[in-house]
N, C-alpha and C positions, 0 to 999 in steps of 0.2 A: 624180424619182419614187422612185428607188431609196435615196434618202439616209432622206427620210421615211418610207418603208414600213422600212428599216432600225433603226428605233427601236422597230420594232412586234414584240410574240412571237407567235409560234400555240402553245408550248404551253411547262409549266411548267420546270424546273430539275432537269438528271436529275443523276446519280448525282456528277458530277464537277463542279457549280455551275453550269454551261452552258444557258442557255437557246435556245427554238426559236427562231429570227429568223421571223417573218413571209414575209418574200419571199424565201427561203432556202426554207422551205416549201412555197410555193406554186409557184417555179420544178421543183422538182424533182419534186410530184408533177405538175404539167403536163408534166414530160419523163417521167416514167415510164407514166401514161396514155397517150401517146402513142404511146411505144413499144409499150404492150401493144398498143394499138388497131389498132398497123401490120398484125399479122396476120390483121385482115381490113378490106378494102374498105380500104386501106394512103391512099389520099388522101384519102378524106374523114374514116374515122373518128379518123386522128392528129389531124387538123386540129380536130374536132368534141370530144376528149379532154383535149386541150392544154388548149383552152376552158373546159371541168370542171374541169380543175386548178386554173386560177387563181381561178375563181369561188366554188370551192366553200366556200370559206373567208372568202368576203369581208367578212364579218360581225365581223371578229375586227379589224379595224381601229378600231371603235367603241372609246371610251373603257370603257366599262361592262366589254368585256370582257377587255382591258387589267388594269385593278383588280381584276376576278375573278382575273386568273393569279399576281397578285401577291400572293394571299391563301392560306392553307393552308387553313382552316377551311371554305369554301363545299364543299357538297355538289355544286353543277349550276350553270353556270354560265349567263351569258344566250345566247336564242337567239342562236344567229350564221347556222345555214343555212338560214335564210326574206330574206336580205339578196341574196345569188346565186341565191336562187328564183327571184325578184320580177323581178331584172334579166333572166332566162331568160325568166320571160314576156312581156317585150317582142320580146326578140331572137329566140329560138326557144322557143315555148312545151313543146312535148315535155317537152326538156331539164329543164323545170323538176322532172319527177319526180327527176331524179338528184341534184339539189344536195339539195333538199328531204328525200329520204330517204338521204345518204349515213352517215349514223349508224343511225336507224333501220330503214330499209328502205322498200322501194318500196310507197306508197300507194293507195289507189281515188282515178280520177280525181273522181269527188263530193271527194272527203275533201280532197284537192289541191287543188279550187277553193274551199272554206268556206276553208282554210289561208291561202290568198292573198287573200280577200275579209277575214280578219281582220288578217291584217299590215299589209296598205296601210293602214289606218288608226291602226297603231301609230306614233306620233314617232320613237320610238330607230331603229325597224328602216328608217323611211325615212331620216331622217338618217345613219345608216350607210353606206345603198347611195350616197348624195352622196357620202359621205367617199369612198367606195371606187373611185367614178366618178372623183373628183379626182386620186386618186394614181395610180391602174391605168396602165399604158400605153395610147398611142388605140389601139394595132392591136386590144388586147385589148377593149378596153371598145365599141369603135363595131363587133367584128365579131360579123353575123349567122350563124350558122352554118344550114347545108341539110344538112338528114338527107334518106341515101338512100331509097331505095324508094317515096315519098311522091310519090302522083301526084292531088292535089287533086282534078280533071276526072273521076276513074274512082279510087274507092276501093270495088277489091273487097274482100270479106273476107279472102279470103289476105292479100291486100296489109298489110292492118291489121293481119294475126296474124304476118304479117310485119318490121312494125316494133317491133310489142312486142318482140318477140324479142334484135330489134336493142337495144331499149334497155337490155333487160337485160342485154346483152356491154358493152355501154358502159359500165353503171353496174358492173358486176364492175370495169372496167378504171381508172375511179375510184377507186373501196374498196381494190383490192389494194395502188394507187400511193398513197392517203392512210394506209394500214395501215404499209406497207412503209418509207416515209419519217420516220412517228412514232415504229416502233420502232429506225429507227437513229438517233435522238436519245435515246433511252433506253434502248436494250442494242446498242451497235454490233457486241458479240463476238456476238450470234446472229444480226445483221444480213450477219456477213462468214460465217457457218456456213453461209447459204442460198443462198451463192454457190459454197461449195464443194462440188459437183455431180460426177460423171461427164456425159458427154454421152452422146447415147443410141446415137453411131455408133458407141460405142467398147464395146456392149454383145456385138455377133454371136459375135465370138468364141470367148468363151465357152459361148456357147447351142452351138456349132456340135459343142465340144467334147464335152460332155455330152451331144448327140443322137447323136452316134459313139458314146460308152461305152455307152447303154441299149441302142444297136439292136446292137451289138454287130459283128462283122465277116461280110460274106459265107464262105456260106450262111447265111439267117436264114431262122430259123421264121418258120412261115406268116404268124402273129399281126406280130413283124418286116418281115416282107417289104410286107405292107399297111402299119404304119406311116414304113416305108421310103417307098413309094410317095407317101403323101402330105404327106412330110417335104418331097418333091423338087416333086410339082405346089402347093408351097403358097413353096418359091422362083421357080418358076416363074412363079409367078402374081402375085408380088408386082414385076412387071415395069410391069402395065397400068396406067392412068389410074385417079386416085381417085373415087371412089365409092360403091357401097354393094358387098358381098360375100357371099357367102353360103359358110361352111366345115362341111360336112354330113360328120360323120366319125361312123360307128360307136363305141358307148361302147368304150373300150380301143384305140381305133385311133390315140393319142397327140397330140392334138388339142389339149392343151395345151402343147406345147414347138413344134407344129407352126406352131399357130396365131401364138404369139410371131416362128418367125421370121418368119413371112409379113408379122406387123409392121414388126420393125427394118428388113428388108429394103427395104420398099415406105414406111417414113420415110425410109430414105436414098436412095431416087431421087427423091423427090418434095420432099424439103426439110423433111421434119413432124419436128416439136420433142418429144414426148410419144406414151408409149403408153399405155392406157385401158383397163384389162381390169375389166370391169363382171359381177360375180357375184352369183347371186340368195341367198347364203348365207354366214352367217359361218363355218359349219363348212367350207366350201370356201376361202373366202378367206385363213382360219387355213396351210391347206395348198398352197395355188397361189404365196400371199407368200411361206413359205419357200422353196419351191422356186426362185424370181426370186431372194430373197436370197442362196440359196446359190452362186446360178451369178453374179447380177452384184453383190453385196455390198451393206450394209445401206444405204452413202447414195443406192442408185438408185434405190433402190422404197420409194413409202411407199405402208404401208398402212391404210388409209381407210373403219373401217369406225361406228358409232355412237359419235361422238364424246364423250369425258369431260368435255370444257369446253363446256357446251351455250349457246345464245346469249344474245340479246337482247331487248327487248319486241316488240309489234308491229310491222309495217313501218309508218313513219310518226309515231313519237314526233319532236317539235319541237325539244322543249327540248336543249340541250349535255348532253353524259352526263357520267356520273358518274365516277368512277374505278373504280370495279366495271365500268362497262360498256364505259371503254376496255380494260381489263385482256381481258376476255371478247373483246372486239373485234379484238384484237391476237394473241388467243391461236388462231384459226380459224387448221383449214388453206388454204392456198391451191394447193396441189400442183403444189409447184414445185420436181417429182422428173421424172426421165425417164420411170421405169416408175411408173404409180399401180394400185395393183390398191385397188378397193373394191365397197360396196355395188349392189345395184339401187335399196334405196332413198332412198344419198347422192345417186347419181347423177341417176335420172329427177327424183327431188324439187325435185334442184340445178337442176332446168332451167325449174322452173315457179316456183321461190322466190321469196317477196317480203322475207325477213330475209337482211339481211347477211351472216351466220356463214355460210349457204349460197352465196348469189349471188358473196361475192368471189372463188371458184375460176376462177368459169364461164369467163373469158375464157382460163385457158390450155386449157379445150377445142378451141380454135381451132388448128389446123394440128397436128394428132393424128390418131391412127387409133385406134380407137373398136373393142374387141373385146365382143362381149355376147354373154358365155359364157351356154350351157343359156337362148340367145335365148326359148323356147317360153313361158319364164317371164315373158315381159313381163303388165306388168298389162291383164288383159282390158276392164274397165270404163274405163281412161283409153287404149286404144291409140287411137284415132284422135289424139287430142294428141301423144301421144309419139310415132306416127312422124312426125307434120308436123314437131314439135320436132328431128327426125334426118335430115329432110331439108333441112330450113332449115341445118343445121350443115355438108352436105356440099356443098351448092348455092350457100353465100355466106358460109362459113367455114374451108375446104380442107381440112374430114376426110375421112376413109375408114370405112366402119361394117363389119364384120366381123359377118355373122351366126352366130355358134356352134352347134351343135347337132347331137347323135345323131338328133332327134325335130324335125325343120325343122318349124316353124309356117306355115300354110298363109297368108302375110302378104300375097300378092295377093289370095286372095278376101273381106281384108276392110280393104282399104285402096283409094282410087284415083289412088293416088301414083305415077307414073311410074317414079321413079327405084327404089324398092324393089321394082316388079314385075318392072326388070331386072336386079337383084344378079344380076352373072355370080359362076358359082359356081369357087372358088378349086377345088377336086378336082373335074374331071368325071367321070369313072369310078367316083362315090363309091357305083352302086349294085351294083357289081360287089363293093366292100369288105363290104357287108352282108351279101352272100351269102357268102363267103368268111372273115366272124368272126362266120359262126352257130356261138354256141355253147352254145346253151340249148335246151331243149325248155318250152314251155307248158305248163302242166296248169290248164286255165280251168275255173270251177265250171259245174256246170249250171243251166238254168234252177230259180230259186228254192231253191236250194243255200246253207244257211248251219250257221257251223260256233258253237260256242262256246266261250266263254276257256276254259274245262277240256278239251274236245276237241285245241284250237289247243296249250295248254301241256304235252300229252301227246305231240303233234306234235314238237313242240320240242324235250324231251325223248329224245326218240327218236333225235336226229342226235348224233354229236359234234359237230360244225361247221354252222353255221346263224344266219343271218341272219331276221332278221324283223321285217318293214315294215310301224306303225301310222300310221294318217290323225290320231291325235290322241294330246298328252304323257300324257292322263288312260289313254287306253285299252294306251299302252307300259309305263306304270306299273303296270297292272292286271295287264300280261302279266308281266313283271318278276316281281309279288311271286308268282305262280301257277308259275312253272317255279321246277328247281331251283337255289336259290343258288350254289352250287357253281361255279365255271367260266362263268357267265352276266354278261354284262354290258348296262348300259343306256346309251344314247344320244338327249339331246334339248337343247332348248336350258334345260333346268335345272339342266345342267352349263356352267360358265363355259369361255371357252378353251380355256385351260390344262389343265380336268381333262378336257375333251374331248381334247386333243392326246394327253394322257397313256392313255388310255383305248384309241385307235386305236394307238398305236406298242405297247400290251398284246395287243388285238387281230390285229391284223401279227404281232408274234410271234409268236402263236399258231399261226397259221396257216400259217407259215412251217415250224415246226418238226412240226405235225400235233397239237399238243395241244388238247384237248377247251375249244370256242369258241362259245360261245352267246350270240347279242346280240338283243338284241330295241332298235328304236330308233324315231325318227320321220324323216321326211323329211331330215332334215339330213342322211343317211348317204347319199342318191340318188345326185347330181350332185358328178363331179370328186371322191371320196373314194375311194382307191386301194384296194380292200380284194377279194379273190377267195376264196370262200364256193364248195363246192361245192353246197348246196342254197341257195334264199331262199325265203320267202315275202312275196308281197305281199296286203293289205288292197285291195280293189276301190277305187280313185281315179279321175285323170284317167291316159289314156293314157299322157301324157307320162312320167308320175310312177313306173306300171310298168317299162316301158320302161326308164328309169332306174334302176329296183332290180336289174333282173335285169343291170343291169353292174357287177354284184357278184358274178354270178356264173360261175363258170369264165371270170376276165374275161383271164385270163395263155393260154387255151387247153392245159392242160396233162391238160386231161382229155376223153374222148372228149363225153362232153359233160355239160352240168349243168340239174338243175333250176327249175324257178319254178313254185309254184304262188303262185295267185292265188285270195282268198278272199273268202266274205262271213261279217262276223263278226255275230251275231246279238247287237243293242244298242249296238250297236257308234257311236262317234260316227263325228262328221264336219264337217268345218270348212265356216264354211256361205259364202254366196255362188258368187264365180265358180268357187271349190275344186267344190261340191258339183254345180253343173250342169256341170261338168267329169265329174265322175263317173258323171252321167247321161246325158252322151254317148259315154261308155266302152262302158256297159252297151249305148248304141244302135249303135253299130260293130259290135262283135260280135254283137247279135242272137240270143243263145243258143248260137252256134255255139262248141263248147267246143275247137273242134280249129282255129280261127283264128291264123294266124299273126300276129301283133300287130304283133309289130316291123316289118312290111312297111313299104317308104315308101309305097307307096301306100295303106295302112290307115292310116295317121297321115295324110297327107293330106287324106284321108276325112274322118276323124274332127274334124281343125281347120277346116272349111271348115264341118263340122254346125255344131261348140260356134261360132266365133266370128259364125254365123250367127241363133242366136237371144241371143246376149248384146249388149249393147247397149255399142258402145264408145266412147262418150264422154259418162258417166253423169253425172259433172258439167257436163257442159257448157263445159267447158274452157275451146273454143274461141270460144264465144260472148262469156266473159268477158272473154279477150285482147281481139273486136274492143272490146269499151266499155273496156279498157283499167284491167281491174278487176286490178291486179296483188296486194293483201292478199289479195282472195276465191281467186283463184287460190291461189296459197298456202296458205290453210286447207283447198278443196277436193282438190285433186293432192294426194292421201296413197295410198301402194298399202298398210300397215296405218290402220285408224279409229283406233286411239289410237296416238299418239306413244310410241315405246321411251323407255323412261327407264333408264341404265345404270346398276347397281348393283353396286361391288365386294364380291367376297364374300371377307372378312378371314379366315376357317376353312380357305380352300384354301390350300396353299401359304403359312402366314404369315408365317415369314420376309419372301422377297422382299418380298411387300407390305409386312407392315410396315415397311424400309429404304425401300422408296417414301415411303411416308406420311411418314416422321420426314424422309426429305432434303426432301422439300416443304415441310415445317412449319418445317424451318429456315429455306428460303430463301423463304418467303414473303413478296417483297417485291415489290413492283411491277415493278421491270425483271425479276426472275427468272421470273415467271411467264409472261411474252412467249417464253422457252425451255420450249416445252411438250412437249418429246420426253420427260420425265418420268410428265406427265399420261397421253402414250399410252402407255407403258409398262406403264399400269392395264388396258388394254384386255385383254390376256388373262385378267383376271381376276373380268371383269364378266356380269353377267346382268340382260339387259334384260328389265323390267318393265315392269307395267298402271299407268298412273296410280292407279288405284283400290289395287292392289296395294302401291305406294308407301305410301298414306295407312293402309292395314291393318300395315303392318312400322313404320311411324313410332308407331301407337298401341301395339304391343309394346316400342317402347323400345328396339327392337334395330338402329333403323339411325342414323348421326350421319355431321356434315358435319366433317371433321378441319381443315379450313380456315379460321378464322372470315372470314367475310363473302363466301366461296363457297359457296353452299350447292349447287352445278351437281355439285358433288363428294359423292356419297355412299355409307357404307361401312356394311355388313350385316355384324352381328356374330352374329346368331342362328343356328338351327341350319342345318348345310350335311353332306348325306349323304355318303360317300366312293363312293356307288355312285351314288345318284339325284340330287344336288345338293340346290340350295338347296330348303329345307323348311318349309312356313307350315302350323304345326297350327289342323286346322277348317277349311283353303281346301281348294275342288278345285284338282288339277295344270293341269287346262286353262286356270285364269283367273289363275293367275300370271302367265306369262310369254309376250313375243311371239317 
């Protein structure tokens, strides 16, 4: 068998004349699937991976596409993964979504059966699978494989939304091993860089360092002494059994270094490979990565936030891809770092995905601990999916979930999930800390109390130092150009990265040394941004959202105490959906009462048990799709934004760097180079995600272009970019730029 499949390639002739051998191929991504797969369900899912491996490819034994490899000119070569579909349907039919979509991605099962109803009656692709039957080994080819969970006699719905699930760690752990094996036949130098790793146990060290220097040495201030405290109960606690957690820390009570150890900690007694810290914002992520880099150095932590190389078509394209789309294909991350800090919506998205570019990560989620920082944030309209999806992960995959949060969301009264209504909480005495780093006073409007932008920017005005918080980019812009220039800065996401980063380390100083500090910004500023403001103002939102502004303020404790007022701005927008009946359950907590103490837990309690009671959480339908095993719809539906970010470099900030970017890419644009995409992310602090519609508005200016020919996933804005407001589309409003 080995002699004959030895004559055979799976793919073309890379750089040194060398082509793939076939069975060379298929051996090793069956051992690397398998491997992935050991970390969960270790017996059957190796066994059931191995299996994928060999099949997945079985197509490629056929003459036809043999002659394709040997050709330079063909665009798309013939189907070859409808040959190891077909055979899945006999053996184990599930399975057949994985072979079937291991290029394109995971199908509707309708879409999967016309697939199979039109190949069987194809010649090539039946004579293929004879070929493939004749050479295969018998173990391979005569065995059936049995997916867990599958209990024919009683298929409840969990059960069913249970196996989906399953099948999408399986088919991650396909993608990663068929990804991983092709680019070490055509770049083995980034092939041996993704081996070169720290591990994650060799990370504490450091952290431990670091949390001595900030807390400083006994006697510590008050502010110290609290984050002392839960420095210690969050070792402590990283002792117990995995599962879900709940880490309730006051804003300023150190919650991010805290939180980290309670990871590495509670990975190295339990065996977990990866730590996960999942944030609702780029402006945070920008700031939490460096902080991980600084303390455990750049190859530990990758960061993960709307990717430059965007994917592929549908889930469930047939035909062999192109060379654009393996290039794209190869170029996904799979996070395969000890620490990954990224998105909320890499992550939740990543778990309902039906394309590739997303789904190949998913399997190293498995035997991680899972932090989801400013938790509060989860999306309202899909949360019944997403926490089933986080209990499935902890209950038959050996994570730990970490619930983060100043503002705990009230996740028992709107879930009937067992295991999340008992997240023991990492700090018990966390309500003692709340009372202990008050250090704000309220100033809530009265009833029917509204102010206006001349009012507000006279307000403004008036401080040296002040923060102030709008619900919308249109309405921060408005304030912006209304106060005085002078010392005033803006913050939103129409500043890229980079001139946000720069923007805050101006800000910092400022504030540092007591010179005159005016910012006016949007939400990006709330959560996990280090910044201490003796007054703020907030715009009337959700609780959460307050709450979060005012740890902006007097957040170091250095002062007897600080302001928050909290405003209603007359015309004021308002971001509509789950944002906006957030806001209306703000105004229902309080009830007029202007002298309510907000931040209470039990007023936040309150208040998430109203909102998450008239909002409907599972707006798609999520889970109904899982059981029909609708895995494309799933995918189009599970969005926490309606339109997809589209990244755009902005070439005016900073044009040096970038441009050194652009020209090293454009030199090495070549197929193997592009597989090292640590360049591509490089772009990221310099990008600004945009409206699809947006997109098609700057492309009819002329002013954006693809510097890649035949990547157009790559695009660069050369038009006007503000040094104070960012990027600039004259005749659009601010709000429908960017997301």
């Amino acid at each position: 068998m080995k002699n004959r499949l030895e004559a055979l390639v799976a793919h073309s002739q890379n750089d040194d004349g060398k082509w793939h051998i076939l069975v060379d191929h298929l051996v090793e991504v069956a051992h690397l699937a398998s491997k992935f797969a050991m970390k969960f369900r270790p017996d059957e899912s190796s066994t059931l991976a191995e299996w994928l491996g060999w099949w997945h490819d079985a197509g490629k034994v056929h003459p036809d596409f043999q002659t394709y490899l040997a050709q330079t000119t063909a665009a798309k070569g013939p189907d070859h993964s409808s040959v190891g579909m077909l055979h899945a349907m006999e053996m184990c039919e599930l399975l057949a979504f994985l072979i079937a979509g291991h290029h394109g991605g995971l199908q509707d099962k309708e879409k999967l059966a016309d697939r199979v109803k039109r190949k069987m009656k194809e010649p090539r692709i039946c004579e293929a699978l004879e070929m493939a039957r004749a050479v295969f080994p018998p173990e391979i080819r005569d065995r059936r494989p049995v997916l867990p969970f599958i209990d024919r006699n009683n298929p409840l719905p969990e059960t069913q939304r249970r196996v989906a699930f399953y099948l999408r760690m399986l088919h991650s752990a396909l993608v990663d091993a068929d990804c991983l094996d092709t680019e070490r036949h055509f770049d083995s130098d980034r092939s041996v860089q993704r081996d070169d790793r720290p591990s994650l146990g060799s990370l504490f060290p450091s952290l431990e360092v670091e949390v001595r220097h900030k807390q400083g040495d006994p006697p510590y201030s008050h502010v110290n002494q609290v984050r002392r405290e839960v420095y210690e109960s969050c070792l402590r606690s990283a002792r117990q059994n995995p599962g879900f957690f709940r880490l309730t820390v006051p804003t300023g009570g150190g919650k991010t270094l805290s939180g980290m150890a309670f990871a590495l900690r509670h990975a190295e007694e339990y065996g977990m490979e990866r730590v996960i810290v999942v944030l609702p914002y780029t402006s945070i992520i920008e700031q939490n990565a460096k902080v991980y880099r600084d303390l455990f150095g750049e190859d530990a932590v990758l960061e993960h936030q709307s990717a430059v190389t965007s994917g592929e078509p549908e889930g469930g394209n047939e035909p062999d891809e192109s060379l654009k789309e393996l290039r794209q294909r190869l170029a996904a991350e799979n996070w395969d770092a000890p620490v990954i800090v990224t998105t909320g919506v890499q992550f939740y998205e990543s778990l309902f995905a039906s394309r590739n570019r997303r789904i190949r990560k998913l399997h190293r989620i498995a035997r991680s601990v899972i932090i989801l920082d400013e938790v509060q944030t989860l999306p309202v309209h899909l949360l019944e999916p997403t926490l089933e999806a986080l209990r499935f992960l902890v209950e038959d995959y050996g994570v730990s979930v970490v619930l983060s949060s100043a503002t705990q969301p009230a996740l028992h009264s709107a879930t009937r999930f067992d295991g999340i209504d008992n997240a023991r909480e990492i700090v018990p005495n966390y309500e003692e800390h709340f009372e202990r780093l008050r250090r704000v006073v309220y100033h809530l409007p009265q009833p029917n109390e509204e102010w206006n932008l001349e009012e507000l920017a006279l307000r403004c005005d008036s401080h040296e130092q002040v923060l102030v918080v709008m619900n919308t980019i249109r309405d921060a812009l408005a304030l912006t150009d209304a106060v005085a220039e002078n010392d005033t800065f803006h913050l939103s996401t129409n500043l890229c990265g980079a001139h946000r980063r720069d923007v805050l380390a101006e800000i910092r100083r400022r504030l540092e040394t007591g010179e005159p500090c005016r910012v006016v910004s949007t939400q990006v500023v709330e959560a996990g941004v280090d910044l201490d403001f003796p007054v703020v103002y907030r715009a009337v939102g959700p609780l959460d959202r307050i709450v979060q502004a005012a740890g902006r303020c007097n957040r170091e404790g250095n002062r007897d105490s600080g302001d928050v007022y909290v405003f209603r701005l007359r015309d004021g927008g308002m971001p509509p959906g789950s944002y906006k009946a957030a806001s209306a359950a703000t105004e229902w907590v309080w009830d007029g009462d202007s002298s309510a103490r907000i931040d209470d837990p039990a007023i936040i309690d309150r208040y998430f048990r109203y909102f998450f009671g008239i909002e409907d959480k599972d707006k798609e339908k999520i889970r109904d799709l899982a059981q029909e095993l609708r895995f494309a719809e799933i995918g189009r539906r599970y969005r926490l934004i309606d339109e997809e970010a589209i990244p755009v470099v902005m070439e005016r900030y900073a044009p040096e760097p970038i441009g050194a970017l652009l020209d090293e890419l454009r030199q090495r644009w070549t197929f193997a180079e592009l597989i090292d995409y640590r360049t591509l992310r490089d772009l990221q602090p310099y990008t600004v995600n945009v409206r699809p519609h947006t997109l098609w508005h700057m492309e009819e200016l002329g002013a954006v272009y693809t510097p890649l020919d035949g990547f157009d996933e790559l695009r660069v804005w050369k038009g006007e970019y503000d040094k104070r407001t960012g990027l600039v589309l004259r005749g659009w409003r601010a709000g429908d730029l960017v997301i």
